[in-house]
C-alpha positions in Angstrom: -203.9 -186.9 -98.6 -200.3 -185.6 -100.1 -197.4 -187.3 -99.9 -196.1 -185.2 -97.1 -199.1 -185.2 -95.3 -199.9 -189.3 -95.3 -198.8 -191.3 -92.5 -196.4 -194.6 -92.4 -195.8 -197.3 -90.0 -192.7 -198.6 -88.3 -192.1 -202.1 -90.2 -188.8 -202.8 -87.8 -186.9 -201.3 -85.2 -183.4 -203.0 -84.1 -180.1 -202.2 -82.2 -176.9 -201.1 -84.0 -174.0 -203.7 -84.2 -171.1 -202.5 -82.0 -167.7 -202.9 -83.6 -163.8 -201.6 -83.7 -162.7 -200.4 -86.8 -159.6 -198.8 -88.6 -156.9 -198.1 -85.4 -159.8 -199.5 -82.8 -162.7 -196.7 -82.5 -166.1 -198.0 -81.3 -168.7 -197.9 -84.7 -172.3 -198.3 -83.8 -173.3 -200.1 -87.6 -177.5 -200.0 -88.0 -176.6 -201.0 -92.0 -176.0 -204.1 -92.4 -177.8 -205.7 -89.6 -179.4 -208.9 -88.5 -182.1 -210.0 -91.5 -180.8 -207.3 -93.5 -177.9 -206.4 -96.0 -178.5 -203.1 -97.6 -181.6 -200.8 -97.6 -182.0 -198.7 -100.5 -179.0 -196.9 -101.9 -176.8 -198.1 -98.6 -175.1 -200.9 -98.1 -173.5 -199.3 -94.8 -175.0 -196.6 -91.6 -172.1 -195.6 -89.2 -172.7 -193.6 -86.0 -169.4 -192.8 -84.6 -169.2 -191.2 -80.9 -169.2 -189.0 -79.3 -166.1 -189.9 -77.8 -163.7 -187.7 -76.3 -160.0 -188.0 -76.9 -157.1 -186.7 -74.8 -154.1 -185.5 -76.4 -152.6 -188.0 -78.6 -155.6 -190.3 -78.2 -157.8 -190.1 -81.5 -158.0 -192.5 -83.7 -158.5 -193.0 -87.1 -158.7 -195.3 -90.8 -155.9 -195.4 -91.9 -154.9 -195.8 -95.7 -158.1 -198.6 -97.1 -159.2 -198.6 -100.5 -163.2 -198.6 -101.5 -164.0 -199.4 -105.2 -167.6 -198.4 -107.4 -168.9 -196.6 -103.7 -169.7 -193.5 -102.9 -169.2 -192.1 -99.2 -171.1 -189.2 -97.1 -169.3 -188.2 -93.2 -171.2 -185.4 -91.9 -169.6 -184.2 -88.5 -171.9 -183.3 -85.5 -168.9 -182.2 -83.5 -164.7 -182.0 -83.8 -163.2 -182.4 -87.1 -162.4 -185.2 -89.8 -159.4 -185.2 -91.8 -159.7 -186.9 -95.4 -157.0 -187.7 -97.3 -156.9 -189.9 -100.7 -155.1 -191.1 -103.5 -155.8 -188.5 -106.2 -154.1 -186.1 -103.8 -157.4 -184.4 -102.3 -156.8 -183.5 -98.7 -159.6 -181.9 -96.7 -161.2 -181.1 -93.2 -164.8 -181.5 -92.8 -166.1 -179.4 -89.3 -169.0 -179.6 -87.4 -171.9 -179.2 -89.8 -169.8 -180.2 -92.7 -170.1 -183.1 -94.9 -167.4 -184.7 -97.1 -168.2 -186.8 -99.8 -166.2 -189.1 -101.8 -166.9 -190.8 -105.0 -165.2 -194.3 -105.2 -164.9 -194.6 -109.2 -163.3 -197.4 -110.5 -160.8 -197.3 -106.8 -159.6 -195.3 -104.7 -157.8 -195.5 -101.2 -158.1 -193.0 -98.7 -157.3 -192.3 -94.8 -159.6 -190.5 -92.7 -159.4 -189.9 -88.8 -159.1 -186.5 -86.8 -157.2 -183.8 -88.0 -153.8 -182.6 -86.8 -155.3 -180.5 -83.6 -157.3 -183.3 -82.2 -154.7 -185.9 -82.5 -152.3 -183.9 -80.8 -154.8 -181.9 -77.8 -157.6 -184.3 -77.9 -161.5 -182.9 -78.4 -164.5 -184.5 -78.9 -166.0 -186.3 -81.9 -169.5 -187.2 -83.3 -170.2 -188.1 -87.3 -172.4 -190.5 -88.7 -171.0 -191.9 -92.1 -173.0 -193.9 -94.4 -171.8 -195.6 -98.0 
């Protein structure tokens, strides 16, 4: 049998933690979760949404430093806008992914981008770091 072909069992299977974060959107966590801190190269999994936002109702992180991480948003639906303190300013759009390496620090905002925030829309990313 190859690698691709062999099969493997489910060891666990367990509910995300649901939690506010940044100005108070909903964050289904899987990473860390009860018996477990980390798995692998992740010490977070994020699942945000989807949630749709009326005008002036998306939220977002503002400015928070992370430090020696690195960070993957890949968007489903809407758009993310990434900002940080080495002056990079993106957005990432459905079937986009933005990446961030940490370093030795960095702080950064993320949240919807200027469109969204304003006439609302929908949005769905996962995020893990």
């Amino acid at each position: 049998m190859t690698a691709s072909t062999k099969s493997r069992a489910v060891i666990d299977v367990h509910a995300a933690l649901h939690t506010l974060e940044g100005e108070g959107f909903e964050v289904a966590r899987a990473i860390p979760g009860p018996g477990f801190q980390s798995i692998g190269p992740f010490i977070m999994l994020d699942h945000f949404g989807p949630t749709d936002y009326g005008p002036g109702e998306a939220k977002g992180a503002p400015d928070h430093p992370h430090f020696g991480i690195e960070t993957l948003t890949y968007m489903f639906e809407g758009f993310g806008l990434h900002r940080d303190s080495l002056g990079n300013v993106s957005i990432t759009g459905p079937g986009e992914a933005q990446w961030m390496r940490a370093g030795r620090g960095i702080v950064h905002d993320e949240g919807a981008d200027p469109v969204a925030r304003k006439e609302g829309g929908r949005s769905h990313q996962p995020a893990a770091w």
